[in-house]
C-alpha positions as CSV (number, residue, x, y, z in Angstrom):
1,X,0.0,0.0,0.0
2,X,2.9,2.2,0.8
3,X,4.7,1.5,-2.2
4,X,1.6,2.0,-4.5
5,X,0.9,5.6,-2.5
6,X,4.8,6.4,-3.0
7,X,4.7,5.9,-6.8
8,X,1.6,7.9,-7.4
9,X,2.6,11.2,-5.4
10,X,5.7,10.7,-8.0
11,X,3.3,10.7,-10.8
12,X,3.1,7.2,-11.6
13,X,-0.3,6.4,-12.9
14,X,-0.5,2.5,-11.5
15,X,-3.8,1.5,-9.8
16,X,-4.2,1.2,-6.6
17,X,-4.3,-2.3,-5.1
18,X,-8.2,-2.9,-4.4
19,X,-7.5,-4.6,-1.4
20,X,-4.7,-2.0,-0.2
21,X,-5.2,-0.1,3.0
22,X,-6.7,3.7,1.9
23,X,-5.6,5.6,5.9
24,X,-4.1,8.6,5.1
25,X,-1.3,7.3,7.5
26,X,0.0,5.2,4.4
27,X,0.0,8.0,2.8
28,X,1.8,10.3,5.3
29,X,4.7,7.4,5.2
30,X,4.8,7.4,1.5
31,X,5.5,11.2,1.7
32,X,8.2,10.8,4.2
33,X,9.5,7.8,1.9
34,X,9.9,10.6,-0.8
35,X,11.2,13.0,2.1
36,X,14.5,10.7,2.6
37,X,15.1,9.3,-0.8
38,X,13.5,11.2,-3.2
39,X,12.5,9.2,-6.5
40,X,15.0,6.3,-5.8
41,X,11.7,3.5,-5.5
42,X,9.9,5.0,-8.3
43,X,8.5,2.8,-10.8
44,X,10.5,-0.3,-9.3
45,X,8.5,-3.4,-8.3
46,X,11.8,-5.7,-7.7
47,X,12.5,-7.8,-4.2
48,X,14.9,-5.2,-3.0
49,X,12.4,-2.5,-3.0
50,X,9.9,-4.4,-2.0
51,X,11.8,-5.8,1.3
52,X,12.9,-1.5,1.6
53,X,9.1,-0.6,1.5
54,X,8.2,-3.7,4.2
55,X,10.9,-2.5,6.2
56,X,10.7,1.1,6.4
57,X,7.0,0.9,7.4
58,X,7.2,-2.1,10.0
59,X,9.8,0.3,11.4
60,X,8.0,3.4,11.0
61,X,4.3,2.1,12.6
62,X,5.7,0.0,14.8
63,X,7.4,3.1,16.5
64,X,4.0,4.3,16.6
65,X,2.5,1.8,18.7
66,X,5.2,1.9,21.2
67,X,5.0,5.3,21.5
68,X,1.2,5.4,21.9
69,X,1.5,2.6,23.9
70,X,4.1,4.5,26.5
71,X,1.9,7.7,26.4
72,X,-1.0,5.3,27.4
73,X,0.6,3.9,30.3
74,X,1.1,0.1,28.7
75,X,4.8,-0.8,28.5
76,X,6.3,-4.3,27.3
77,X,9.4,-5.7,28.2
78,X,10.5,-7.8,24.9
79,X,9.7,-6.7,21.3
80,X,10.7,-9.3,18.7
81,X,9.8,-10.3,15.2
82,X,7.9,-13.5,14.4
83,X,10.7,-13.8,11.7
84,X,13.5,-14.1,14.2
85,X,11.8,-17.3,15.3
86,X,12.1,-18.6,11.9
87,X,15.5,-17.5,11.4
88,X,16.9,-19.6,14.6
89,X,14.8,-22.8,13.4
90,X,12.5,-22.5,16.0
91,X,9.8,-24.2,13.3
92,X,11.6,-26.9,12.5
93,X,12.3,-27.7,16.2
94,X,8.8,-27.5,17.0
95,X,7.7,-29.7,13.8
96,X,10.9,-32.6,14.9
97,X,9.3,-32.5,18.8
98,X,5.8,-32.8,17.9
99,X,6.8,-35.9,15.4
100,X,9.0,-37.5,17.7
101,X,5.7,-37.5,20.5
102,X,3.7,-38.6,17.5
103,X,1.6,-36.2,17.2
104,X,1.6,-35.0,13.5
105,X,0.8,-36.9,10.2
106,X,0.6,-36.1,6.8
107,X,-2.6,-36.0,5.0
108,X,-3.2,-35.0,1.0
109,X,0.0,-33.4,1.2
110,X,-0.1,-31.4,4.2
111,X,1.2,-32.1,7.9
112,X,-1.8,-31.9,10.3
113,X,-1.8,-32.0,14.7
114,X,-3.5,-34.8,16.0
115,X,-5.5,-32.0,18.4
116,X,-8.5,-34.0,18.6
117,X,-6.6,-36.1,21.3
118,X,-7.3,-32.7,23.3
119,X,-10.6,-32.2,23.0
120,X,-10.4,-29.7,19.5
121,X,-13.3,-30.2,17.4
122,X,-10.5,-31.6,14.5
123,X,-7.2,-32.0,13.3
124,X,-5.4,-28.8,12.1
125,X,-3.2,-28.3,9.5
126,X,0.4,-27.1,10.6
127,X,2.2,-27.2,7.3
128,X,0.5,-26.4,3.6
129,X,0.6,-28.9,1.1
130,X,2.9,-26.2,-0.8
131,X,5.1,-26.3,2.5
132,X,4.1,-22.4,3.4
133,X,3.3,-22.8,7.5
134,X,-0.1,-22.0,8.8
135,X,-0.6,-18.7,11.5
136,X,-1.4,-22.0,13.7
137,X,2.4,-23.3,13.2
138,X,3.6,-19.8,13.8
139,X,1.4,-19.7,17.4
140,X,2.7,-23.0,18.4
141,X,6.3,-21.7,17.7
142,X,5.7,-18.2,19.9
143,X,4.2,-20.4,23.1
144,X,7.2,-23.0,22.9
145,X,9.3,-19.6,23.0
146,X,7.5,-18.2,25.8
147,X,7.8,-21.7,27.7
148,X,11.9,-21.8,26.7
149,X,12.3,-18.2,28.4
150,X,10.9,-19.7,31.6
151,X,7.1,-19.1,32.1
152,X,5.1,-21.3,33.7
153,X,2.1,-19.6,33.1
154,X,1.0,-18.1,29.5
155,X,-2.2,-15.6,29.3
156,X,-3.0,-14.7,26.5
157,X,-5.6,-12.0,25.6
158,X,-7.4,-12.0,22.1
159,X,-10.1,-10.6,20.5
160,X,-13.9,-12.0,20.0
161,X,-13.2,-13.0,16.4
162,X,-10.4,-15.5,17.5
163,X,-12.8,-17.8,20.2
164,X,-12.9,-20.7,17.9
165,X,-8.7,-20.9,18.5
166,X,-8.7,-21.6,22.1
167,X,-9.2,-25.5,22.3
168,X,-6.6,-26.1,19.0
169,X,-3.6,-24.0,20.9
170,X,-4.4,-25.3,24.1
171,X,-4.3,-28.3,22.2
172,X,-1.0,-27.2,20.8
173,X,0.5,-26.4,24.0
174,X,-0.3,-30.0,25.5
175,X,0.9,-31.9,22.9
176,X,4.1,-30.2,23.3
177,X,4.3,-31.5,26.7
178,X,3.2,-28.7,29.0
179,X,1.2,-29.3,31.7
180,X,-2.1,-28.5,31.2
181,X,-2.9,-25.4,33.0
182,X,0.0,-23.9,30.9
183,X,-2.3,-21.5,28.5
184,X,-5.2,-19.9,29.9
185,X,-6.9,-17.0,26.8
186,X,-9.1,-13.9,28.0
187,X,-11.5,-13.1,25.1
188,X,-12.0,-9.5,24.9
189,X,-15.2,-8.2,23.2
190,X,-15.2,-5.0,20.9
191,X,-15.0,-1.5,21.7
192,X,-17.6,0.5,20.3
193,X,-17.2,4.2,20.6
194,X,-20.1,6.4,20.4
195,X,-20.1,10.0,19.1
196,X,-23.2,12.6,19.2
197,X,-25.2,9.4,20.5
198,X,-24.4,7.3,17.7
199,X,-21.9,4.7,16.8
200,X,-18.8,5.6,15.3
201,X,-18.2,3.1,11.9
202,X,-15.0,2.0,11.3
203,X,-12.8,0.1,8.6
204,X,-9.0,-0.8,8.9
205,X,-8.5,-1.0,5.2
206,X,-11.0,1.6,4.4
207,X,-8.6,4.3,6.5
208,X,-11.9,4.6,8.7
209,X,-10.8,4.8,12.6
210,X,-10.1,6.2,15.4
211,X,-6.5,5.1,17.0
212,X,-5.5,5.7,20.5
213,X,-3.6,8.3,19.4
214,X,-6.5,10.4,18.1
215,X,-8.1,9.3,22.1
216,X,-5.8,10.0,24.0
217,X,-5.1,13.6,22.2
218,X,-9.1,13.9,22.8
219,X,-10.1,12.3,26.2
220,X,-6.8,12.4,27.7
221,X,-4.8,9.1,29.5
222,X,-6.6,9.1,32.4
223,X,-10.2,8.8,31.0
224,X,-8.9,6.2,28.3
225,X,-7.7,4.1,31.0
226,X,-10.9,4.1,33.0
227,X,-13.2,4.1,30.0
228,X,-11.5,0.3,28.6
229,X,-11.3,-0.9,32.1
230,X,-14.4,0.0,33.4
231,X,-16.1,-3.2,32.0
232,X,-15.2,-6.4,32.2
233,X,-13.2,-7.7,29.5
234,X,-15.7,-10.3,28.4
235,X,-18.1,-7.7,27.9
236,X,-19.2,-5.1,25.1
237,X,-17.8,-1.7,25.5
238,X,-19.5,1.4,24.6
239,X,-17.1,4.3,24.7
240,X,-19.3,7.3,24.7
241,X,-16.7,10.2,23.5
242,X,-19.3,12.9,24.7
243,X,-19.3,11.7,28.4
244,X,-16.0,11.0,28.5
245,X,-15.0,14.7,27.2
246,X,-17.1,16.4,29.6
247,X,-15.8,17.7,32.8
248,X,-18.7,16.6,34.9
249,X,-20.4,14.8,37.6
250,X,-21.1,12.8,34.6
251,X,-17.8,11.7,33.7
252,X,-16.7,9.0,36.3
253,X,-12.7,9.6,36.0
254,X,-14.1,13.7,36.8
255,X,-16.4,12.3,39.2
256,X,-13.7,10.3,41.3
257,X,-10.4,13.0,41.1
258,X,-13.0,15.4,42.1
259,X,-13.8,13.5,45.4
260,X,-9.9,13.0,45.9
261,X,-9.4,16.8,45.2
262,X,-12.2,18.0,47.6
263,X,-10.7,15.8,50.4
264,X,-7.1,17.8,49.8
265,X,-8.8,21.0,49.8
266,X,-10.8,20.0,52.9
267,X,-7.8,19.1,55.0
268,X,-6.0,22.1,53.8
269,X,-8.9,24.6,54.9
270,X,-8.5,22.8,58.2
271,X,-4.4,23.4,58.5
272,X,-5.1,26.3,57.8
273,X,-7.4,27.4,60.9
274,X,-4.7,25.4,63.0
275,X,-6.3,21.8,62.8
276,X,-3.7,19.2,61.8
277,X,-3.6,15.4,61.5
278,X,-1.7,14.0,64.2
279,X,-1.8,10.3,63.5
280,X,0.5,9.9,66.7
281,X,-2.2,11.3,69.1
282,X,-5.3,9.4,70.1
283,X,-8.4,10.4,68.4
284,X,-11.7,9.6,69.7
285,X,-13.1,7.4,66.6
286,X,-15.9,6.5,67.9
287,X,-17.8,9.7,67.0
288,X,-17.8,8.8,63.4
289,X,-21.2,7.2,64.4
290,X,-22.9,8.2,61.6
291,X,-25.1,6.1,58.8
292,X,-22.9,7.4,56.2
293,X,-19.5,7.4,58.4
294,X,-20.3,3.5,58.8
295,X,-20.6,3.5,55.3
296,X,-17.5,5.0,54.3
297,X,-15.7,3.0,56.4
298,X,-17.1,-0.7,55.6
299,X,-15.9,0.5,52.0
300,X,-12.4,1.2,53.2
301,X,-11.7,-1.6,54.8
302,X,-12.9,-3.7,51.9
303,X,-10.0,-2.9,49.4
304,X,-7.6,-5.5,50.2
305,X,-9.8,-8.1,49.3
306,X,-11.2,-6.1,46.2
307,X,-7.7,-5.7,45.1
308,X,-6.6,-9.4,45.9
309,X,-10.0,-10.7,44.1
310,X,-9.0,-8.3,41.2
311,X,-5.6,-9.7,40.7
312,X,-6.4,-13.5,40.7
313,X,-9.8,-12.8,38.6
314,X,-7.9,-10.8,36.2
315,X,-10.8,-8.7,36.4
316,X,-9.6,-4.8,37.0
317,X,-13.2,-3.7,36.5
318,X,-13.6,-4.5,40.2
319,X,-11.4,-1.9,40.9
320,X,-12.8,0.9,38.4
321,X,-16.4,0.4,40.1
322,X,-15.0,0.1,43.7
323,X,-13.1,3.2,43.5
324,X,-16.2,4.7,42.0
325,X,-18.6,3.7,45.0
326,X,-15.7,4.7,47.3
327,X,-16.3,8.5,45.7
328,X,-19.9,8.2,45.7
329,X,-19.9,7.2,49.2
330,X,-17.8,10.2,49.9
331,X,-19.5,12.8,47.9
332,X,-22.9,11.5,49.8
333,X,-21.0,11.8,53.1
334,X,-19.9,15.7,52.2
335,X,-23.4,16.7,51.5
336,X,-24.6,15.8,54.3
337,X,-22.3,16.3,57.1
338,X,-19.6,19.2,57.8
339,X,-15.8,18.1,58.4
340,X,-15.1,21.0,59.9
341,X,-16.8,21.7,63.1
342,X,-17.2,23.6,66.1
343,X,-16.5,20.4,67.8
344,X,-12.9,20.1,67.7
345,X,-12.7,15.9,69.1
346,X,-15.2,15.2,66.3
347,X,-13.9,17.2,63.5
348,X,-10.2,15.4,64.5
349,X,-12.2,12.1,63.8
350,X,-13.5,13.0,60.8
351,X,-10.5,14.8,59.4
352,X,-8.8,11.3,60.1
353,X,-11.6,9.1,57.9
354,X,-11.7,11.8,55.1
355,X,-7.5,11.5,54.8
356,X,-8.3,7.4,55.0
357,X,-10.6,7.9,52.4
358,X,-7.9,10.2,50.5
359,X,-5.4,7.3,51.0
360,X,-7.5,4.8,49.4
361,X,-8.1,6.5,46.6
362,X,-4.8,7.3,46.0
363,X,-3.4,4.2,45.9
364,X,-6.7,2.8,43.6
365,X,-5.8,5.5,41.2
366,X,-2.3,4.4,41.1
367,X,-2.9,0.7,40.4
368,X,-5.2,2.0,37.4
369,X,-2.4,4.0,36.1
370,X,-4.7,7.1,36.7
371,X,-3.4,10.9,38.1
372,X,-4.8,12.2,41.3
373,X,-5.0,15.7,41.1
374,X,-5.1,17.5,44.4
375,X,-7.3,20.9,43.2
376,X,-9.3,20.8,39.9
């Protein structure tokens, strides 16, 4: 697509492939194709400038991603190419172990895994008859190297379009000889992201979407980050752009800084007239009495277990709507009672649960990846 793009901005009156990807990205890497090396590509449909044009953009969008993908919070610790795998024989090491176990035959010319012996629907084919791999001999390849660098436990996190792959790589993984807890996939269902109340359409060869880029530069971070992990993963998103662009009670990542911010402000106002926290002197808690004290701090003493049930659920939704009760609990608490009082022993007490209550969320806001401003 690049390379098509790159010859016509030179003039070069070729078609267009019809099932080329139209973004104006391709086109904006074409341009800068042109930028560096002028008309050297033009006209040429040879390997060599093939290979250039694969190259330079892999290169050029995979930089993207990271980048997006470091402004969004999400960092990886290895990067490699499927190729290298290929390069160090990693195939045909996988093909010779899965033989030797007996667990591949050939059939009209193609070599198939016996994965019905793991409860897969059928067989499925590992090498072409024309001796090209499948994406399924690739996938088995990528687990035996995540199994060779020393993981005993593989997640893996695809989208809904790929549930019909579970049972023939967990098949894959077994018949390698991993035990069979090994592989465990989260399906994640589509994002939907809604616009003026309706539904934003979108095509990845068409050049119709939105990336995270564009989200990030129009919701910020933090209200990316709550917005995908506000639902659990096995369920349909709808990212509504409007909400999530508006700085109000309506916006949930708004709603919750805000209750953080108004706690800061609160125990600020109260250093200020000379009341300070003294964690080190007694307070007399039990004056926090109150239906909504009670409340507030039932909640707070629930987040260990939220976070623990989180972390072995893989679920981090838990923590998006806990955090957002938390608020709600808090904001409740605010309209109805003072902090600061006459009563110095009971404002002491309450200054004390509000700061817990800062704490918490805090620390929530941190394991979501999410700022806590202190005034907004």
């Amino acid at each position: 697509s690049v390379q098509a793009r790159y010859n016509n901005l030179l003039g070069e009156k070729k078609e267009f492939p019809a099932d080329g990807y139209k973004g104006e990205y391709i086109v904006d890497i074409a341009k800068e194709v042109i930028g560096k090396f002028q008309d050297k590509y033009k006209g040429r449909d040879d390997k060599e400038s093939q290979e250039f044009f694969r190259e330079f953009t892999l290169k050029k969008i995979l930089s993207g991603i990271k980048k997006d993908l470091k402004d969004f919070g999400v960092e990886f610790d290895v990067w490699f190419s499927e190729r290298s795998l290929y390069k160090q024989n990693k195939l045909q090491e996988v093909i010779e172990l899965l033989k030797q176990k007996g667990f591949l035959y050939e059939k009209e010319g193609a070599l198939w895994l016996k994965s019905t012996e793991f409860g897969d629907e059928k067989d499925r084919v590992v090498i072409r008859e024309n001796n090209i791999p499948t994406y399924f001999a690739s996938d088995i390849v990528y687990h035996q190297n995540k199994y060779q660098r020393g993981f005993d436990k593989v997640i893996d996190i695809w989208g809904a379009d790929h549930h019909g792959y579970i049972k023939r790589m967990k098949a894959a993984t077994q018949a390698l000889g991993y035990p069979e807890g090994f592989l465990d996939v989260l399906i994640v269902q589509f994002v939907t992201l809604i616009k003026d109340g309706k539904e934003v359409g979108m095509s990845t060869r068409g050049g119709e979407f939105v990336t995270l880029r564009d989200l990030i530069r129009e919701v910020g971070k933090d209200v990316a980050r709550y917005f995908f992990l506000m639902r659990s993963y096995d369920s349909h998103t709808e990212f509504d752009l409007d909400v999530a662009k508006s700085q109000s009670m309506e916006n949930p990542v708004y709603y919750i800084q805000y209750a953080y911010a108004r706690i800061c402000s609160i125990i600020k106002k109260a250093e200020q007239e000379g009341i300070k926290i003294d964690k080190n002197k007694e307070v007399n808690l039990h004056l926090l009495d109150k239906e909504e004290e009670i409340e507030l701090i039932k909640k707070l003493s629930s987040l260990k277990e939220v976070v623990k049930k989180s972390a072995l659920t893989w679920k981090p939704h838990l923590l998006t709507t806990y955090i957002y009760d938390l608020a709600s609990s808090f904001h409740k608490y605010y309209t109805i009672h003072r902090v600061i009082t006459e009563d110095i022993e009971l404002t002491k007490a309450r200054l004390i649960l509000i700061d817990c209550t800062r704490i918490v969320l805090l620390n929530t806001l941190k394991i979501l990846g999410i700022s806590a401003p202190e005034s907004m």
